[in-house]
C-alpha positions as CSV (number, residue, x, y, z in Angstrom):
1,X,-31.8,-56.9,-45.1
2,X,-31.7,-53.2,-44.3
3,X,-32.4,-51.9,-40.7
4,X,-35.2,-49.3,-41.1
5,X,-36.5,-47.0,-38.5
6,X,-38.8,-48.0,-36.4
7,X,-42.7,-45.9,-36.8
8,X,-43.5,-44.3,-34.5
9,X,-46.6,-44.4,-33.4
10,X,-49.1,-42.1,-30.9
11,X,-52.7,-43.3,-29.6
12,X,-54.3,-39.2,-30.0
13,X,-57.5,-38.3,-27.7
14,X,-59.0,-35.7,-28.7
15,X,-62.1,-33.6,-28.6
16,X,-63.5,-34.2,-32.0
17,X,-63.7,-30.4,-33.6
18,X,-61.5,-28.7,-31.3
19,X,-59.4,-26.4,-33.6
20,X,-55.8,-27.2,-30.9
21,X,-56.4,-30.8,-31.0
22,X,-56.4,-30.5,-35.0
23,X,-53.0,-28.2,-34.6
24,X,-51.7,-30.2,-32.6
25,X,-52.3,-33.4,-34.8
26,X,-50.8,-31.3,-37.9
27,X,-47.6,-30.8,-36.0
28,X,-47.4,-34.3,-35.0
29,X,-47.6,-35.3,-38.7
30,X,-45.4,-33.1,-40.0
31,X,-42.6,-34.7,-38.0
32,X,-43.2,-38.2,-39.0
33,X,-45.2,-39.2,-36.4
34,X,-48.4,-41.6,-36.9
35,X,-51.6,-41.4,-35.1
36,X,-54.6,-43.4,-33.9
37,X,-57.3,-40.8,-32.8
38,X,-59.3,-41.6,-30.9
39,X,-62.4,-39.7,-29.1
40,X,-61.7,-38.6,-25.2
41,X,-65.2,-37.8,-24.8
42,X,-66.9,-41.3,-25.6
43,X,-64.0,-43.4,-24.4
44,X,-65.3,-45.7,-21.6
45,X,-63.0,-44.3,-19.4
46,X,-62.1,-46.0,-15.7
47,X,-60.1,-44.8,-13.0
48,X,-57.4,-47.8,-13.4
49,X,-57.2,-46.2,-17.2
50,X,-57.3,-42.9,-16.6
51,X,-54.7,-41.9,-13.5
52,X,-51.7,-43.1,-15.2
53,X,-51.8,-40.0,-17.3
54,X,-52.2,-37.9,-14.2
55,X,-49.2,-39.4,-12.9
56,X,-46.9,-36.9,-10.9
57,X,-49.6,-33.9,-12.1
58,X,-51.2,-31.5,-9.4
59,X,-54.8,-31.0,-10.1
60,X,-54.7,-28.4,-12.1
61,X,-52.6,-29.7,-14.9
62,X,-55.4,-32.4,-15.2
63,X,-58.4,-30.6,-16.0
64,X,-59.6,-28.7,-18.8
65,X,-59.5,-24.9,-17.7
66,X,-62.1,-24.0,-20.5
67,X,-64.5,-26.8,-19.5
68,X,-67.4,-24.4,-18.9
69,X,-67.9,-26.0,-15.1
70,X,-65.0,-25.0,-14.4
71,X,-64.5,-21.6,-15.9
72,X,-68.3,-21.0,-14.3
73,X,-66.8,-22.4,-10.2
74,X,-69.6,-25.1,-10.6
75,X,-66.7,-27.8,-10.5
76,X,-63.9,-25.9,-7.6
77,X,-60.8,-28.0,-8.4
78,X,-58.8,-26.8,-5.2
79,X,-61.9,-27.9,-3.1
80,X,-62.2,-31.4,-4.6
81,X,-59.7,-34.6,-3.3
82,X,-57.5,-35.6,-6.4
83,X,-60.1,-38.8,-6.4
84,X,-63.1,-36.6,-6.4
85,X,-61.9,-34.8,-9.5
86,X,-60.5,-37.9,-10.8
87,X,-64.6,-39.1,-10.5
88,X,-66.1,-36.1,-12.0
89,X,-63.9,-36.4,-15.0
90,X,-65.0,-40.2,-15.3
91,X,-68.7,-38.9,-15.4
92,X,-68.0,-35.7,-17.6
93,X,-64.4,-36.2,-19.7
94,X,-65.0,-32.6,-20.7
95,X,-63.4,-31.8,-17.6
96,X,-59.8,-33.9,-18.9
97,X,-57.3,-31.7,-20.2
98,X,-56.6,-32.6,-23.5
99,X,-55.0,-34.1,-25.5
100,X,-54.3,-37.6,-23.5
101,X,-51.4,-39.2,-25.4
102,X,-50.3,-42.7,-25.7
103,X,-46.4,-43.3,-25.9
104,X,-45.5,-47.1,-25.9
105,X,-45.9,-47.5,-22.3
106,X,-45.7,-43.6,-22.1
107,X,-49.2,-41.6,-20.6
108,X,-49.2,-37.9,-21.4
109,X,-51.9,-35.7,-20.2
110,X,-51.8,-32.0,-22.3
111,X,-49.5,-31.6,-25.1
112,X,-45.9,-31.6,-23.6
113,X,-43.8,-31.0,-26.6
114,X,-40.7,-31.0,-24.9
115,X,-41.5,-34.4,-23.3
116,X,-42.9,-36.0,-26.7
117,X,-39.8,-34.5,-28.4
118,X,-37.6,-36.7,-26.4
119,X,-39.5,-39.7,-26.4
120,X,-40.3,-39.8,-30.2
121,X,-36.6,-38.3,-31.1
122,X,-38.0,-35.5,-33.1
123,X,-37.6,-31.6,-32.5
124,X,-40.9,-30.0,-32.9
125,X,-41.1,-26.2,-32.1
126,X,-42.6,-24.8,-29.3
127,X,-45.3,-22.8,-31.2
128,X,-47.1,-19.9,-29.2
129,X,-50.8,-21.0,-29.9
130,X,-50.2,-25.0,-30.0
131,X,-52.2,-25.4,-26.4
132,X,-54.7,-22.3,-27.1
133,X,-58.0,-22.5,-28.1
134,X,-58.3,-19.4,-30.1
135,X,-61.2,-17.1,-31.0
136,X,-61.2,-18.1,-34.8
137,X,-61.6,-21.9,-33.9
138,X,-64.9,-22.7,-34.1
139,X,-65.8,-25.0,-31.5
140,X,-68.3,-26.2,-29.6
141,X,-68.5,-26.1,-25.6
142,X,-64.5,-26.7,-24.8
């Protein structure tokens, strides 16, 4: 019997149609790595769920900074408590920064490809645009 290496495997939530999330997939594949997406939007989220990929995050890094509450000031992240934001993004995941990634036991909330480098043993490039939503994706709301 022949050791073989083990697959590594990453539970993807994305925004179905945002143009980063489908970069960011491609690179992920490209190195080996398999997914299961799955849709942030119309996951029944709940707050025992969701905080262990805010874990050791200030608010900022949490939410969505193109989530049109919050590039409007409708939803003022410095004003809210972390578990007031934490409930808004339960009643609206737009607000989530995305991608939330599953690891094993690992939660990951953005795409940190340093951190996901070492924890799937693979060296991705940093590219420039990999966390950007750019003006020729065609998206709808962010």
């Amino acid at each position: 019997m022949t050791a073989q290496a083990a697959v590594k495997t990453v539970i993807f939530y994305e925004k179905p149609g945002c143009g980063g999330n489908r970069r960011q997939k491609t690179l992920l594949q490209e190195h080996g790595i398999e997914l299961q997406v799955r849709d942030l939007l119309s996951t029944p989220w709940t707050r025992e769920r969701l905080e262990p990929f805010f874990a050791g995050l200030e608010k900022d890094a949490m939410v969505n900074a193109a989530a049109p509450k919050i590039k409007s000031g409708e939803v003022d992240v410095a004003a809210l408590s972390r578990d007031e934001l934490i409930e808004k993004m339960l009643a609206e995941p737009l607000l989530i920064k995305r991608p939330l990634l599953e690891v094993g036991e690992t939660r990951i909330c953005g795409f940190d490809i340093p951190r996901l480098n070492a924890l799937l043993e693979v060296g991705m490039p940093v590219p420039e645009t990999i966390n950007s939503c750019l003006k020729t994706d065609k998206c709808s709301s962010h």
